[in-house]
N, C-alpha and C positions, 0 to 999 in steps of 0.2 A: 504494500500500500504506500502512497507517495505522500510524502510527507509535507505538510500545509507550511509556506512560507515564516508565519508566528511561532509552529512547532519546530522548524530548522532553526530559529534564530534562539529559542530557549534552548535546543540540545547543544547548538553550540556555546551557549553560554555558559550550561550546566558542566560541559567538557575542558571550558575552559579555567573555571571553578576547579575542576579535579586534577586538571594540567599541574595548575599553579600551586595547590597544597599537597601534592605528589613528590616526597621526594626521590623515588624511582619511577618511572611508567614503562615498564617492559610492554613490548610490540611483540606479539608473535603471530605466525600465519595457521591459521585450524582448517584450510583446504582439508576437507575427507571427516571432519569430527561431527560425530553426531549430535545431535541436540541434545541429549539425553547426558553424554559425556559432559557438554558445556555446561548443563544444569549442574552436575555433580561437581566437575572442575569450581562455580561459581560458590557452591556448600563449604569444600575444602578450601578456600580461598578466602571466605569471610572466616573463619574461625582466628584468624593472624590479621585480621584488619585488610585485608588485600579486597580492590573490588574489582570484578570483570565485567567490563562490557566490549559488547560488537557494535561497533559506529562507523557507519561509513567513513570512508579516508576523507573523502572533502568536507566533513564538518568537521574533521581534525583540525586540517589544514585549515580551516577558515581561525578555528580556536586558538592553533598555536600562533596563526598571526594576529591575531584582538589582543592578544597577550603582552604585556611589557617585556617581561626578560626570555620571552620563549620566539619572540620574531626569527631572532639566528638560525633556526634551528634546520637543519638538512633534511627536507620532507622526499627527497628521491628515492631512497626507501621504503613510505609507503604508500606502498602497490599493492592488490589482489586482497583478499578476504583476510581482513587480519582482525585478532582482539587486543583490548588494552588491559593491562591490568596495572592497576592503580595503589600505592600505597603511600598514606601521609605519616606513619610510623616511624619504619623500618626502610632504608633504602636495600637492602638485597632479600626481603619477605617475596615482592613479587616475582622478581628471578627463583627462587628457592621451590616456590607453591608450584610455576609453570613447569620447571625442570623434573619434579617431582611426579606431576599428573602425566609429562612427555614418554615417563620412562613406560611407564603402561599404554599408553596413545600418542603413539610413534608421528602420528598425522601434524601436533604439535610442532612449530618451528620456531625458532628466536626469530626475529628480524633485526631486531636492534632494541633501545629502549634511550629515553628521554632524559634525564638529568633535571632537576630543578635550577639548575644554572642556564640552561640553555644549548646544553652538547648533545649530538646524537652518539651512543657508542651504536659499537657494530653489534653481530650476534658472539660472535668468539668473545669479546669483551662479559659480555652478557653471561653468557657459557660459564665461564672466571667466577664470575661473581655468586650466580647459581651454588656452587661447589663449597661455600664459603660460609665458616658456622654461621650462627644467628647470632645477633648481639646480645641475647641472653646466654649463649652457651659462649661467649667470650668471655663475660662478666664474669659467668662460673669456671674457665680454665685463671684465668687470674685471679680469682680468688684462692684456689686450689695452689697456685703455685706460689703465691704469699704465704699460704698456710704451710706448705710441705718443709718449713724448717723447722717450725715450731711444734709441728708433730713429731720432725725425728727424735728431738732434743728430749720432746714429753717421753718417746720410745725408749728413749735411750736411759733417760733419770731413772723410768721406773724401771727397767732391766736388771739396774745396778740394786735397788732399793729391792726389786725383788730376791736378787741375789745373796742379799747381807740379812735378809732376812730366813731366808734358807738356810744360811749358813748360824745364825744366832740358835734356830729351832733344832738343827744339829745338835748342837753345843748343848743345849740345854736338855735334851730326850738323853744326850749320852752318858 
């Protein structure tokens, strides 16, 4: 159904709104993905904050250029059926979620993704970043590796402490 000139200039306002508080918008192409899969794909997606939609390319383009800091941005890229997926969180959530649902529904492709500064990366870039913990499981390796001294230390006190007292119950049974 074609969409009413007032209905095209809210989507791309609404798009442009999500451009702009996005600090990743991964692009990928769902050529061959079922509806069924996108609906699932959009389930697993909102649980991390990530949103997906299918929008035509040229209400992109029209959004990335209404946009202040998104004009620069290299729209040669998008081409053919693509989705966005949007995240104002986490900037590698939506790379993670897409990569994630691709490995099962192969039809999935990067194309590239957006930057809240204004950069297009490519898909390999994309790809990189996909593979790359979350910021909560960084938070948690750092935290882990602050703590791994202070547990040896605690390992090792009480090692000794258990030792001298082994050795006192000795002494004393004897």
């Amino acid at each position: 159904m074609a969409l009413s000139k007032a209905k095209k200039d809210e989507v791309v306002a609404e798009v442009s709104e999500l451009l702009s508080a996005s600090k990743l918008t991964v692009v990928a192409e769902y050529r061959g993905t079922t509806v069924k899969a996108i609906q699932t794909l959009r389930k697993e997606a909102k649980d991390n904050g990530t949103k997906i939609s299918v929008i035509k390319n040229r209400l992109v383009i029209k959004a990335l250029e209404s946009s202040e800091n998104l004009k620069s941005v290299d729209v040669s890229a998008i081409k053919g059926q693509l989705l966005y997926a949007f995240n104002s969180e986490d900037e590698v959530a939506p790379a993670q979620v897409l990569n994630t649902f691709a490995k099962t529904n192969p039809s999935i492709q990067f194309v590239g993704a957006i930057t809240s500064d204004g950069q297009f990366m490519s898909a390999e870039e994309v790809k990189a970043l996909a593979v790359l913990p979350s910021k909560n499981e960084l938070i948690a390796q750092v935290i882990a590796t602050l703590q791994s001294p202070v547990n040896d230390v605690m390992n090792a006190l009480s090692g000794n402490l258990h030792a001298l007292l082994d050795g006192v119950e000795a002494k004393a049974t004897a």
